[in-house]
N, C-alpha and C positions, 0 to 999 in steps of 0.2 A: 504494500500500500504506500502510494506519495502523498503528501502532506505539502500542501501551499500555503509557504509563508509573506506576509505582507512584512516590512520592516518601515517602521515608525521614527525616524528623530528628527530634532529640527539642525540637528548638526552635520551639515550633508558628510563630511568626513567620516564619522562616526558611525551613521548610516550606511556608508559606503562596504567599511569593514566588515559591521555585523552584517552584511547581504553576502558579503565571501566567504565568513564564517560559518551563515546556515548552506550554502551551496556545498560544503564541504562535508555535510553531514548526510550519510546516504537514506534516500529516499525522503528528502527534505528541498525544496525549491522555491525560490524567488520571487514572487509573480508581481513584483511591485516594490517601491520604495516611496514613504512619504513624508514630509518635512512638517509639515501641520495637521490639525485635526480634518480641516475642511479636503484635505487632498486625500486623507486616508479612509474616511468617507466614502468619496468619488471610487476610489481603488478597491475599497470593499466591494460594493455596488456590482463592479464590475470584476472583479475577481471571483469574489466570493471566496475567500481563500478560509482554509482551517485553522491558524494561526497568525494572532499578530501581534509581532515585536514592539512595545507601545513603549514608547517614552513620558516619561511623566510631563513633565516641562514642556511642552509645546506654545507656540507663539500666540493660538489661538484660542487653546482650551489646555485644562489640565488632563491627563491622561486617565485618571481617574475620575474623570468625569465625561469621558467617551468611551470609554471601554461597555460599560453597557448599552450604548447607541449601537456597538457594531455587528450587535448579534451573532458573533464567534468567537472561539476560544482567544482568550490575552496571555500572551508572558510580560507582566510589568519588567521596564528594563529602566533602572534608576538608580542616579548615585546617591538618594536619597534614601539613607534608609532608617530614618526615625520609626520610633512606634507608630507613631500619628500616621504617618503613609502607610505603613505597612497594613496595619487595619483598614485604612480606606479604598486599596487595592484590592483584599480577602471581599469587600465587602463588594464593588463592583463587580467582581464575580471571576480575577484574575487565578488562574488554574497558580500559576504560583509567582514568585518577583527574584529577580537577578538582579544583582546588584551592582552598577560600574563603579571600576572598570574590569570583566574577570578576563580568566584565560580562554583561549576558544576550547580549552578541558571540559571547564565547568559547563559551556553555552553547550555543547554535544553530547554531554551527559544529562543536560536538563531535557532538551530537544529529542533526545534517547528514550526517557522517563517517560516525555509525553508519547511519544511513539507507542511504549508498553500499554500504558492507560489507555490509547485508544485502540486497539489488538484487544485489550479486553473486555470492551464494551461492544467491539462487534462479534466477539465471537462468544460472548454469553446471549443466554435467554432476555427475554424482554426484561422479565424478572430479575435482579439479581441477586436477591435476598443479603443479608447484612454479613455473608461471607464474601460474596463478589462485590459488594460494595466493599468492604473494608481490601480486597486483594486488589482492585482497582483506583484506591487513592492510594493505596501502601508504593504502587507503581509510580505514579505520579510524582511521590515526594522521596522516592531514594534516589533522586539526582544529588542531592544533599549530601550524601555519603562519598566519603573522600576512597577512591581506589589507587592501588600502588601501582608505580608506573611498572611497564612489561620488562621482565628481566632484570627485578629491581635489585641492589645490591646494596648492602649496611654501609659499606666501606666509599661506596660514591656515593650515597644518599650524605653519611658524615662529611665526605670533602667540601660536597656544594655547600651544604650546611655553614660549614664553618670559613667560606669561602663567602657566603653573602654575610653572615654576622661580624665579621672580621671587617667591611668593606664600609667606608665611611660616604661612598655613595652609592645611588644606586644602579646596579650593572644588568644589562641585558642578557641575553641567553649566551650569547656570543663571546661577552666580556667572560663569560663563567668557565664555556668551551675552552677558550683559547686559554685561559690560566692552569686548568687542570688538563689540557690535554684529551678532552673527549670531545665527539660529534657535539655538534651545536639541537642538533635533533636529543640526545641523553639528556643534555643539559639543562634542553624545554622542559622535559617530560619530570626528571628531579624539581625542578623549581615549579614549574604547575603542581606536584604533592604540597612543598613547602605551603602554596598557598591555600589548596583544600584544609589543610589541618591544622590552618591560619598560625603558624609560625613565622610565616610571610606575606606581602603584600606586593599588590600590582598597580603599579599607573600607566599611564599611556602619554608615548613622546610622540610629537612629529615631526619630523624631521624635514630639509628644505625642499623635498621633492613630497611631501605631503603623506610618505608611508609612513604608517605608523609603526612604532615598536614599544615590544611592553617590557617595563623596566619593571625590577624584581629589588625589594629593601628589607632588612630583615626586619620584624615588628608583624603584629596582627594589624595596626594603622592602617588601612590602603587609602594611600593617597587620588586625589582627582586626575585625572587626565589633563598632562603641561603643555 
């Protein structure tokens, strides 16, 4: 089953990213991108898609106060993440809220979960009594659960470790690679752990050609996108 997603911010940059982020997630697609409420709207309309990336913050309207105009499933996607929001979200009716700025780890594990959840609503009875209801949110929310990266190892898990806590700024995937000697691809997948099990945090640079890259600090803090 594919899943079309609508991606929401008023940050075209931003937007940009997370559209190649969920294109990267198998059997998950793009079918729109929209910078305010009134265009996201239009794109539902016309889309009709299953999921939409909604930013809180838009120019026109708050995100949490469109999410139940669009008649389809929401992932709130906000660097805001007070109590105050996070209730007002549950309460629009948002399947769940990601937080910016994360790793594209966490967005493909959330986009995963929802995947589960709906796998198991179509393929139960109308009915699903309060065992497929409790097995079909239980899917929904183990995006949350931090998994070890593939072929994880104590002994490079401790370098990077001690390689970002040691580091008086904060260094990229790259900066981590080249110091210890490993793929820059290991050194993603260490440092996206770091930040599931919040020993570290993520912001977002962008640099003068406008790609972004996600810098890695040691602290649970994650800072805003610079």
């Amino acid at each position: 089953m594919s899943f079309a997603v609508l991606v929401v911010d008023d940050d075209f940059r931003v937007a940009r990213l997370h559209a190649r982020l969920v294109e990267d997630v198998p059997d998950f697609r793009v079918v729109g991108v929209a910078h305010s409420a009134e265009q996201a709207r239009h794109l539902v309309a016309e889309h009709s898609p299953d999921l939409v990336l909604l930013d809180n913050y838009l120019p026109d309207q708050q995100g949490v106060e469109l999410a139940p105009q669009l008649g389809c499933d929401v992932l709130m996607v906000t660097a805001d993440s007070s109590a105050g929001l996070i209730r007002a979200a549950v309460a629009a009716g948002a399947v769940n809220v990601l937080v910016k700025p994360f790793t594209p780890e966490r967005l493909a594990g959330q986009l995963s979960a929802y995947a589960r959840y709906r796998a198991l609503l179509r393929d139960s009875a109308d009915e699903l009594g309060q065992q497929g209801v409790d097995r079909a949110l239980t899917a929904l929310r183990q995006a949350s659960r931090a998994s070890p990266p593939k072929g994880q190892s104590s002994v490079t898990a401790r370098l990077v470790a001690e390689r970002l806590r040691t580091s008086d700024a904060a260094l990229t995937a790259a900066d981590v690679a080249d110091a210890l000697g490993i793929s820059r691809a290991t050194a993603q997948r260490y440092l996206a752990a770091l930040t599931e099990t919040h020993q570290a945090s993520v912001s977002l640079r962008y640099g003068s050609t406008g790609r972004p890259e996600h810098l890695y600090r040691w602290g649970a803090d994650a800072a805003r996108a610079e």
